[in-house]
N, C-alpha and C positions, 0 to 999 in steps of 0.2 A: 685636775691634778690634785692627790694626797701629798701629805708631809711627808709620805712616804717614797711614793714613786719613783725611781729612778731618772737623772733625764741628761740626755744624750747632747753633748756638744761638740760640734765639730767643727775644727779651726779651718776654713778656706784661703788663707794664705799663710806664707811665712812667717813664722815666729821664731825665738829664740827659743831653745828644750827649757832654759831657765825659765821663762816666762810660762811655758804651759803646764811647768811642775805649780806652780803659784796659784795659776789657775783650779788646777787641780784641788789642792790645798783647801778650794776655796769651803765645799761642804763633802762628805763622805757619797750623797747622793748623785755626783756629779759623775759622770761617763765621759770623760774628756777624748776625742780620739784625734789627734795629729799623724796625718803620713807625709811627712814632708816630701817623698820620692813623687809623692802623686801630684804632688804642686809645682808651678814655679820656681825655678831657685833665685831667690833674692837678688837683684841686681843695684837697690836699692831701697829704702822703703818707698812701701805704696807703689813696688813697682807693679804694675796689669797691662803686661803686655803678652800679646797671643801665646798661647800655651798648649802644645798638641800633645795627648796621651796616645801611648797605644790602646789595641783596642779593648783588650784586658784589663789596663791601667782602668779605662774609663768604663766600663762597666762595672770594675770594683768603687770607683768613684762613686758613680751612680748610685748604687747597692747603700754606702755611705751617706749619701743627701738623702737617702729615702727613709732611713732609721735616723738621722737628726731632728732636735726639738729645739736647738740652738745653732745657729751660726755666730760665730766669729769670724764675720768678713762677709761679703759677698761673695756669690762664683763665678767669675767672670768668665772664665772658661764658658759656662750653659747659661749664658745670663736670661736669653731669651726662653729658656724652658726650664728654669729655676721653680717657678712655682708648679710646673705640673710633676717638675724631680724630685720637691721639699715638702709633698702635701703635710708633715707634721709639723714641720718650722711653726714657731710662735713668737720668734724673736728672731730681730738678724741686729747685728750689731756692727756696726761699720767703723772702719777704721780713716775715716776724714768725715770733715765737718759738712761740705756740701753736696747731700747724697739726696736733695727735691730734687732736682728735675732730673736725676737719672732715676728716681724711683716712680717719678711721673711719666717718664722716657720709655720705663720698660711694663708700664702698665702695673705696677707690683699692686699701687694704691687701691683699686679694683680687682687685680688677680689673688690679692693673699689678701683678703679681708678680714682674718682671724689673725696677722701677724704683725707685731710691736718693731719698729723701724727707731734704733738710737743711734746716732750721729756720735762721733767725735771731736766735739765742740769744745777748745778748751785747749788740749794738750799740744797744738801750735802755738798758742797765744806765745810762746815766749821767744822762741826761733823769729816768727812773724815781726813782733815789737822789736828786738833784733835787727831786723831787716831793713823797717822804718826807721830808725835810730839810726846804721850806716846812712842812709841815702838822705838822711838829713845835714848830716855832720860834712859826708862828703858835698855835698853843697855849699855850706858855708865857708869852707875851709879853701872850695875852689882845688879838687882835688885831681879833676881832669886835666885841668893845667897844668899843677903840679907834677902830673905823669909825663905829659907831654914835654914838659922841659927837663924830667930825668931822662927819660930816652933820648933827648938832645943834648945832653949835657950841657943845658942852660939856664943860668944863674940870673934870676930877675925877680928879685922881691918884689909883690904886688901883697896890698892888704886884701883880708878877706874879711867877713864879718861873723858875727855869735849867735845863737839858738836863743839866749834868755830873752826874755820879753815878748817873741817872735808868738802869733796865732798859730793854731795848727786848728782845724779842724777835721773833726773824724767825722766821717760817715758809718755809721753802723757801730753802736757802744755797746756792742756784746763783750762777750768773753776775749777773743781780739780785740776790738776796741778800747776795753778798758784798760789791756796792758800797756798798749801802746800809748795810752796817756798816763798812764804809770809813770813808765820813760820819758815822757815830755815833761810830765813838772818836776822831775831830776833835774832836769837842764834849762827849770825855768820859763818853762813857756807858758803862754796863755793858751789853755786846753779847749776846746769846743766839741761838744758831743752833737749827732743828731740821732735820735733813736726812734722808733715807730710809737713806743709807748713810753711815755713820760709822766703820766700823772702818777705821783705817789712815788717817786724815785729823788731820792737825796743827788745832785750831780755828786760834790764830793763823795758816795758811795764806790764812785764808778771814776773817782781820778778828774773827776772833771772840775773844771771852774763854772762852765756852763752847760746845763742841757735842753736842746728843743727837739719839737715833733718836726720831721722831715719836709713841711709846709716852709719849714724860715730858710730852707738852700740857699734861695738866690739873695737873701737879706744877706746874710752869713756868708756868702762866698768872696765879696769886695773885702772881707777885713783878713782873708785866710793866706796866709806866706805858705803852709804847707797845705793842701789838702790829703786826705787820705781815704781811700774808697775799703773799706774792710768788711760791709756789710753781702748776705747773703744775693746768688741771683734768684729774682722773683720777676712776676709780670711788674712788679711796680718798681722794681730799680733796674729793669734792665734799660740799657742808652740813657740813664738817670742823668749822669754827665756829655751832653755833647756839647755844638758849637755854642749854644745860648750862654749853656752853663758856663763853659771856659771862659769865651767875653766875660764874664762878668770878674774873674779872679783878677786878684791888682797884677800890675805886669813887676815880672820876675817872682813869680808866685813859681812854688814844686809841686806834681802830683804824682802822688804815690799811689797804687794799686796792687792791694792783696786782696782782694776777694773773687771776682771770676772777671774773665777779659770782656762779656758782653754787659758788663756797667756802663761802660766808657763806649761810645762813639769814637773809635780807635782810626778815621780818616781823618775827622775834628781834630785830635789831639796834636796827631802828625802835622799838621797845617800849623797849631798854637805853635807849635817848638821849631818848627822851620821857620816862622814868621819871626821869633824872638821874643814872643810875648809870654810864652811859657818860659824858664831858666835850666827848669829841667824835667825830670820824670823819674821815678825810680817801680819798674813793671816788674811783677812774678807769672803775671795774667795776660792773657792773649784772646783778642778774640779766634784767631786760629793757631792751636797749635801740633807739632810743635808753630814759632814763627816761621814765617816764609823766608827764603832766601832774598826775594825782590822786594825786603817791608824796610821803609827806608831808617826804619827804628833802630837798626842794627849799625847804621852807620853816622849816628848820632852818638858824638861822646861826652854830650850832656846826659843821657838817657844809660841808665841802669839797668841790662835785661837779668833777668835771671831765669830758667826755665821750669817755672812754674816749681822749685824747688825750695823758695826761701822757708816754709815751716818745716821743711825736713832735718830733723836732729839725730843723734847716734843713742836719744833717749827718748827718742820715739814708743820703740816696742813697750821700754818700761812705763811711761804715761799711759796707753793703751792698754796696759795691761790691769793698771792701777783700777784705772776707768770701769773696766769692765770685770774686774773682780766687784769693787762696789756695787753694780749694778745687778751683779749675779746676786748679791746677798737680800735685795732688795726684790730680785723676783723672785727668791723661795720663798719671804718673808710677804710678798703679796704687795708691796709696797710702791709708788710711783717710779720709774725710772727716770735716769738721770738725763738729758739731752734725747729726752722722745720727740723725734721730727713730726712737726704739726703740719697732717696732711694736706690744710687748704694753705697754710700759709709756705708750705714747701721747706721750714728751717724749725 
């Protein structure tokens, strides 16, 4: 590639026309092509759900992956013949943070050996910490109960207790994790980080009081009132927490979960919270979803589900977009990218 050359991006999901004038914006060189008719129509962000062209539709489509040198987004439409449709792709740019093991899933790692995989790591972090931040307070506060006797209209003051002082610790002191103890020393608490790499990192860089390598869990799990699971799935954190781990959390400990549902040994958990040794749960993550009808999670009004929605904001596209204008600038300029997915370690 010259300083010159022209190169060809083309957005595979929904955006906003604001957002991909922006994009545009970005260099003169840029060929930005958006056909929103040929996509999805949003039903949410990050919605990917089946998506049938006609056959016209999708031969024009095709036509389109074939002259691209950029994706924005993946095609989830042709996921499985993506690299024999995209042979110029050099860059796909994803619009969520955990895109290893579907890019290990669909062979991309091996199939497009010439091609730069950037993750969207980051522009949840504040919906997510958000998230956590509810499902703490509503514990404290005893907020179930509180429902339960407005719909009864029943008046029975019970104390609840406060956040300051209280451990929290995070698994996973990424971009996530850091926010989320952002929030937690607002309200005071005793912050705990576990992160893969640790040497040469300031804890207070990253919001914490403390930071260890992922070897001190079960040390660290007796002192923890909230745990929080925020870290990527890999071969080494997947079932990172089951029945061993939970034994070990003090009783009326919360466990929270925002990073993928196969962290958590999710029979364990159920067992912790129906025994009463768990207080509560606050889940985004599922090991199958959507959840089942028969998961007894759902009938749990300790337990907080959400569907796998808590980082979705209405400021999504515009983070995304930010992301990935920078990142643009960076690859005419020859420069590292921003959240390049490290292919052994899957994040």
């Amino acid at each position: 590639m010259t300083t010159t050359d022209r190169i060809t991006i083309l957005i595979a999901s929904w955006l906003d026309p604001l957002h991909v004038e922006t994009i545009r914006a970005v260099s003169p060189r840029l060929h930005v092509v958006y056909r929103p008719e040929l996509l999805s129509p949003e039903r949410y962000p990050n919605d990917r759900r089946a998506f049938q062209r006609s056959a016209a539709d999708e031969t024009e489509w095709r036509g389109l992956l074939a002259d691209a040198d950029i994706l924005f987004d993946f095609d989830y439409t042709n996921r499985q013949e993506l690299p024999d449709l995209a042979p110029r792709v050099r860059w796909i740019q994803a619009s969520f943070a955990g895109i290893g093991q579907f890019v290990r899933r669909m062979g991309y790692d091996q199939r497009m050996p010439h091609t730069i995989f950037t993750t969207a790591s980051g522009i949840h972090a504040q919906p997510l910490a958000e998230f956590c931040t509810m499902v703490m307070l509503m514990h404290s506060v005893g907020y179930a109960r509180l429902r339960e006797q407005q719909a009864a209209r029943h008046w029975a003051p019970r104390r609840g207790t406060d956040l300051a002082g209280r451990t929290i610790v995070i698994v996973g002191a990424g971009n996530i994790g850091a926010q989320i103890a952002r929030h937690a020393q607002v309200l005071g608490m005793h912050v705990v980080g576990i992160k893969r790499e640790v040497v040469g990192i300031e804890p207070a860089s990253l919001a914490l009081d403390e930071l260890h390598p992922p070897e001190r869990l079960a040390d660290l799990l007796p002192r923890a009132a909230f745990l929080v699971r925020a870290a990527p799935h890999t071969r080494d954190t997947e079932h990172l927490i089951g029945a061993t781990e939970l034994a070990l959390l003090p009783d009326g400990a919360v466990l929270i979960n925002v990073g993928r549902g196969a962290l958590i040994d999710e029979a364990a958990l159920v067992v912790a919270l129906q025994s009463g040794r768990l207080a509560g749960a606050g889940l985004d993550v599922f090991a199958q979803e959507p959840l089942p009808d028969e998961s007894p999670l759902w009938q749990m009004p300790q337990v907080v589900i959400s569907p796998h929605s808590a980082g979705i904001s209405d400021r999504e596209g515009q983070r995304i977009t930010a992301l990935f204008c920078d990142n643009i600038r960076r690859y005419l300029a020859g420069a590292p990218l921003i959240n390049q997915l490290d292919l052994q370690l899957l994040y």
